[in-house]
C-alpha positions in Angstrom: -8.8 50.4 -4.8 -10.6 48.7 -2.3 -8.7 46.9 0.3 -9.6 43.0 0.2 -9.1 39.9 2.8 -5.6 38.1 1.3 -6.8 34.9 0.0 -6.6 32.0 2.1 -4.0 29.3 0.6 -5.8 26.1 -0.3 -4.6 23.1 1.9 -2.7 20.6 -0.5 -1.9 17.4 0.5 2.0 16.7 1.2 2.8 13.0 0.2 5.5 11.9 2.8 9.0 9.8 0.9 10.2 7.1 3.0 9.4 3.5 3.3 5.7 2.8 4.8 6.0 1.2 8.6 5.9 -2.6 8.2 2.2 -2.8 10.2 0.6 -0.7 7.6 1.9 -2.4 4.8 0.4 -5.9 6.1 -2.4 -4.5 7.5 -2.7 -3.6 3.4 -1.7 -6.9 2.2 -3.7 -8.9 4.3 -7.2 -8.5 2.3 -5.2 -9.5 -0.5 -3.7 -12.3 0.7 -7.2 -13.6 2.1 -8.6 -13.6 -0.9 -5.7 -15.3 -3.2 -6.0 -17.9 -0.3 -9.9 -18.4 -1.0 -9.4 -18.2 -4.8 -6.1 -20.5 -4.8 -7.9 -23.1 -2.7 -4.8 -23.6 -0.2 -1.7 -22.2 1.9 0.8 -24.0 0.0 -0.6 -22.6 -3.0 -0.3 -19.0 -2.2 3.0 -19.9 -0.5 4.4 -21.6 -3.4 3.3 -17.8 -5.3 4.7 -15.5 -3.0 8.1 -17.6 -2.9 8.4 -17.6 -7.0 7.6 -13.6 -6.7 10.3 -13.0 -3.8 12.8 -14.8 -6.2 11.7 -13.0 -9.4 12.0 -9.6 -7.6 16.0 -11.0 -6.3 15.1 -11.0 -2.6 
């Protein structure tokens, strides 16, 4: 037989567990939140939503 290259071992991606650091997750939420603020015409709106979630999640 004739002698080959090895094969090169395709590159997969490694997903990291843990918790995300805190900057990335609101640099992620913050698009989000921009937009709920624009569609829910307010602050207190939005606020009044993210306290009900925080309470229905137990935090």
């Amino acid at each position: 037989m004739a002698h080959t290259a090895p094969r090169t071992q395709l590159r997969t991606r490694t997903r990291r567990t843990g918790r995300r650091h805190p900057a990335v997750a609101t640099l992620m939420a913050l698009p989000l939140a921009a937009l709920l603020l624009l569609v829910f015409d307010g602050w207190e709106t939005v606020a009044t939503q993210a306290s009900s979630v925080g309470v229905m999640l137990g935090r």
